[in-house]
C-alpha positions as CSV (number, residue, x, y, z in Angstrom):
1,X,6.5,33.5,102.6
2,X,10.4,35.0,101.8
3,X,11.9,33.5,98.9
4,X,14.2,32.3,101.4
5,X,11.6,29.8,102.8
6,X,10.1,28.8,99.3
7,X,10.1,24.7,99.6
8,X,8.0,24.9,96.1
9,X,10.2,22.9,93.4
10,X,10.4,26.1,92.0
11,X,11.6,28.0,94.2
12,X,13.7,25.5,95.2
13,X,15.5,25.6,91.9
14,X,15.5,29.4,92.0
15,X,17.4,29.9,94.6
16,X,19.7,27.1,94.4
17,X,23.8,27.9,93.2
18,X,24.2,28.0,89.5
19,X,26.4,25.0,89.6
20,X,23.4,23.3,91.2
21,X,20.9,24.5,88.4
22,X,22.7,23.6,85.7
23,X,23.2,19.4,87.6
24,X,19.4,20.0,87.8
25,X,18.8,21.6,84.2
26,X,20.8,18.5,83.2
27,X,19.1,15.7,85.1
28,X,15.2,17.3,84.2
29,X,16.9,17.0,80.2
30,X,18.0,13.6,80.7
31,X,14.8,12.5,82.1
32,X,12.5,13.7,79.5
33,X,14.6,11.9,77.1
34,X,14.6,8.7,79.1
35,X,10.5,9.2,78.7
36,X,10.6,10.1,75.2
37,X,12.8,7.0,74.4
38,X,10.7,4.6,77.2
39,X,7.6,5.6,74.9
40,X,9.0,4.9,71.4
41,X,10.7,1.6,72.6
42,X,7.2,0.3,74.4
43,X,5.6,0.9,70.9
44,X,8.1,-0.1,69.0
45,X,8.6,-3.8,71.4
46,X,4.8,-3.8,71.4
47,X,4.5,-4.0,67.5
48,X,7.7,-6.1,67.2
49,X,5.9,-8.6,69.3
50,X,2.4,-8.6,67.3
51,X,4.1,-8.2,64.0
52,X,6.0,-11.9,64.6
53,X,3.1,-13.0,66.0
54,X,1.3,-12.4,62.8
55,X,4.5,-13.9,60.1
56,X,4.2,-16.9,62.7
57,X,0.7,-17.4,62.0
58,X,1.5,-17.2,58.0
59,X,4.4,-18.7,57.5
60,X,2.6,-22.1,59.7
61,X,-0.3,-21.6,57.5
62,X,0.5,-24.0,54.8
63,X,1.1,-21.4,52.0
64,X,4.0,-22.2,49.7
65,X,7.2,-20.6,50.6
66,X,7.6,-19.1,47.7
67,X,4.1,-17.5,47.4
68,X,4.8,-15.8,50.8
69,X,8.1,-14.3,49.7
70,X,6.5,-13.0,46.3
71,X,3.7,-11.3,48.6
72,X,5.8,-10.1,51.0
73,X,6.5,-5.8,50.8
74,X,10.3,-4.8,49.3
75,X,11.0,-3.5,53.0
76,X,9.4,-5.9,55.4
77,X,8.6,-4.2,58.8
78,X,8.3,-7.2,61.0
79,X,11.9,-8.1,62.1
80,X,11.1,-12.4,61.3
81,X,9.5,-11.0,57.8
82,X,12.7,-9.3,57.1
83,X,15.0,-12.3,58.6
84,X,12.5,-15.0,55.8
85,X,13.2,-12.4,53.1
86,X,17.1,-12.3,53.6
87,X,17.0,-16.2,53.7
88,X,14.5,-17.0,50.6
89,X,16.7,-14.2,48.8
90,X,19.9,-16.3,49.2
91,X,18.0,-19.6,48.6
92,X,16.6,-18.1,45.4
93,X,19.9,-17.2,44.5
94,X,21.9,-20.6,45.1
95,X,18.9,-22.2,43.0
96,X,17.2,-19.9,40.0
97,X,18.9,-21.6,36.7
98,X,20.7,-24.5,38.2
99,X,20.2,-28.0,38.1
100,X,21.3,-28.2,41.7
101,X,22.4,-25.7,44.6
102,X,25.0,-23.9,44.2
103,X,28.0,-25.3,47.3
104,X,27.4,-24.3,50.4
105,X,23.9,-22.8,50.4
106,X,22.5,-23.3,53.8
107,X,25.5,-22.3,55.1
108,X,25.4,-19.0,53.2
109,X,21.5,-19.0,54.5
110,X,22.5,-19.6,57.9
111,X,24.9,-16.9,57.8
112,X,22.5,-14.3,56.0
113,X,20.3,-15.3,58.9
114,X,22.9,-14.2,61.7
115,X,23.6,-11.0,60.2
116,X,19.9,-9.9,60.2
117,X,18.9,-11.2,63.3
118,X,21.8,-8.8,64.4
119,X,21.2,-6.3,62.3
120,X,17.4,-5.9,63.4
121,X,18.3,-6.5,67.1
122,X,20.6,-3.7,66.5
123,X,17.9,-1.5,65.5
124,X,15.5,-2.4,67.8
125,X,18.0,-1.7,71.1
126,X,19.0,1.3,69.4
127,X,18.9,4.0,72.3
128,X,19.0,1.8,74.7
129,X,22.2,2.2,76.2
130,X,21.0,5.9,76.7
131,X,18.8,4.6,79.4
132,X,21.1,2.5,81.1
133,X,23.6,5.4,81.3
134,X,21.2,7.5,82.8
135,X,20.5,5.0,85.2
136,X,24.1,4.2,86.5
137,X,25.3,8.3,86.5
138,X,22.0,10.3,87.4
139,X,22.2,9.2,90.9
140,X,26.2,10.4,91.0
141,X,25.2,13.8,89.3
142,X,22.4,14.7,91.0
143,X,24.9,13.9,94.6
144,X,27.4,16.2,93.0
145,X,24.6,18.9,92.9
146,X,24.0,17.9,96.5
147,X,27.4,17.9,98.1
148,X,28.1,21.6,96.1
149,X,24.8,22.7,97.4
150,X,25.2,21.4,101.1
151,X,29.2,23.7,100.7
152,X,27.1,26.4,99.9
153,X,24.8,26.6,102.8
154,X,27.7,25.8,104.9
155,X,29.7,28.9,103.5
156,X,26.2,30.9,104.0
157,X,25.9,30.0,107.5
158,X,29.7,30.7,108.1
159,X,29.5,33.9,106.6
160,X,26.2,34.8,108.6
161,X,27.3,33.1,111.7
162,X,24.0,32.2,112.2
163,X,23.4,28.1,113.0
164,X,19.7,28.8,113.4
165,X,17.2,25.9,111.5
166,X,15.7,28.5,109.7
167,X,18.4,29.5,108.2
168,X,20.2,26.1,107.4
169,X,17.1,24.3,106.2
170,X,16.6,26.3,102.2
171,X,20.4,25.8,101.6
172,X,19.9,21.7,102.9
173,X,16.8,21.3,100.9
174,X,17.9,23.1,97.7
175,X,21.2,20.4,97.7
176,X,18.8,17.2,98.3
177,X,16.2,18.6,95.7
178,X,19.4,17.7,93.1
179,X,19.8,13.9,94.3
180,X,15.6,13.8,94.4
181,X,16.1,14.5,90.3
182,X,18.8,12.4,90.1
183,X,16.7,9.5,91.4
184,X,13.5,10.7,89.5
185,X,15.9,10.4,86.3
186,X,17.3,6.5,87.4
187,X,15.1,4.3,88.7
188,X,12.5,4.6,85.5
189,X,16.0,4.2,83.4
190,X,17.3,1.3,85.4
191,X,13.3,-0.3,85.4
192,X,12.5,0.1,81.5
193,X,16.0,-0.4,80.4
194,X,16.1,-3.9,82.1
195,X,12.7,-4.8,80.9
196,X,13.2,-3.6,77.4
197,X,16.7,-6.2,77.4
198,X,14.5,-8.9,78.5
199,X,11.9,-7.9,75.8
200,X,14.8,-7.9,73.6
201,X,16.2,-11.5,74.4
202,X,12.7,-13.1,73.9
203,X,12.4,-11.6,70.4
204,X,16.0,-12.7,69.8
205,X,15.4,-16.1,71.2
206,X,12.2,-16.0,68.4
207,X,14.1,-15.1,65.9
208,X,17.0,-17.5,66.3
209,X,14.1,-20.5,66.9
210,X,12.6,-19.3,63.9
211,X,16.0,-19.5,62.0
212,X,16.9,-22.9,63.0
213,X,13.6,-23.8,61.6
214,X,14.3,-22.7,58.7
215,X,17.7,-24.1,58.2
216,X,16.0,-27.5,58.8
217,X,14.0,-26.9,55.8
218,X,16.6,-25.6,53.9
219,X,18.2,-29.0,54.3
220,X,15.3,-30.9,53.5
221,X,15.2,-29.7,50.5
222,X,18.8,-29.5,49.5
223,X,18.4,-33.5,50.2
224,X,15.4,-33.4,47.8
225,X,17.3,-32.3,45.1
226,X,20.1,-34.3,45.7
């Protein structure tokens, strides 16, 4: 077989216009990041998911709620461990040496709760959009390699005067081997990037739950001391 009628992946990329390498060189990049990223995000969702699961299971248990904020690490790992430990921090705060809370409290709570939810949402989607760019602009990169690649083989087949199949079918392949990678590179971006955002709003929706429980006991207490 002439290199000229190579239909390996290889040699398809070998003999295909520089232009056309470097949209493929680009879209083989991309997707191994969108791999590397779908990896560390379906570990990183994964624990996320177990590690609320287990706070749940504590923090319903019965112990005190102090107890459990004494026990708890400096840096909590578990994004509701780290949204009860900004809270009880605040509470702690409003109350430690006063005879009664300190004005405003649960709405200082409330609000230290809404800037951690967003803060750990924030690193949790971190990356994301990567995928979701991938997704909307592979497909239109990897048709740029294809429409310079299918002008190539045209020029070719001018320039040999020669319309025979044989000829016209390397230069046609090469150019829809670069919108095969650009496809290869979006739909896993477009299908992990929409599941990871659902994954996402469940935790979010968790943690939000989770902080309106809180504020409810926050107010009990506030009208215990009261």
């Amino acid at each position: 077989m002439t290199p000229a009628s190579d239909f390996s992946f290889l040699g398809l990329f070998l003999q295909a216009h520089p232009v056309v390498k470097f949209v493929m060189i680009g879209l083989i990049l991309a997707s191994v990041w969108c791999w590397s990223i779908v990896i560390e995000k379906t570990i990183a969702f994964r624990r996320a998911k177990k590690q609320t699961e287990e706070f749940e299971r504590v923090f319903w248990s019965g112990q005190s709620l102090d107890e459990l904020y004494l026990a708890m690490p400096q840096k909590p790992t578990s994004a509701m461990a780290a949204l009860f430990q900004a809270a009880m921090r605040e509470w702690r705060r409003s109350i430690d040496g006063t005879a009664k809370p300190l004005p405003g409290v649960q709405m200082r709570i409330e609000r230290v709760m809404e800037v951690t939810i967003t803060r750990e949402m924030e690193r949790l989607e971190a990356r994301l959009l990567f995928l979701a760019t991938v997704g909307a602009v592979a497909p239109f990169i990897g048709l740029f390699g294809t429409v310079w690649g299918i002008m190539t083989a045209f020029q070719g087949i001018a320039a040999s005067k020669n319309t025979n199949l044989a000829v016209v079918a390397p230069g046609i392949a090469e150019a829809l081997f670069a919108t095969a990678l650009g496809l290869l590179a979006a739909i896993p971006a477009v299908i992990f990037y929409n599941a990871f955002q659902q994954s996402a709003s469940r935790l979010a929706q968790r943690l939000e739950g989770f902080a309106d429980e809180f504020s409810a006991i926050v107010s009990r207490q506030l009208d215990l001391k009261t």
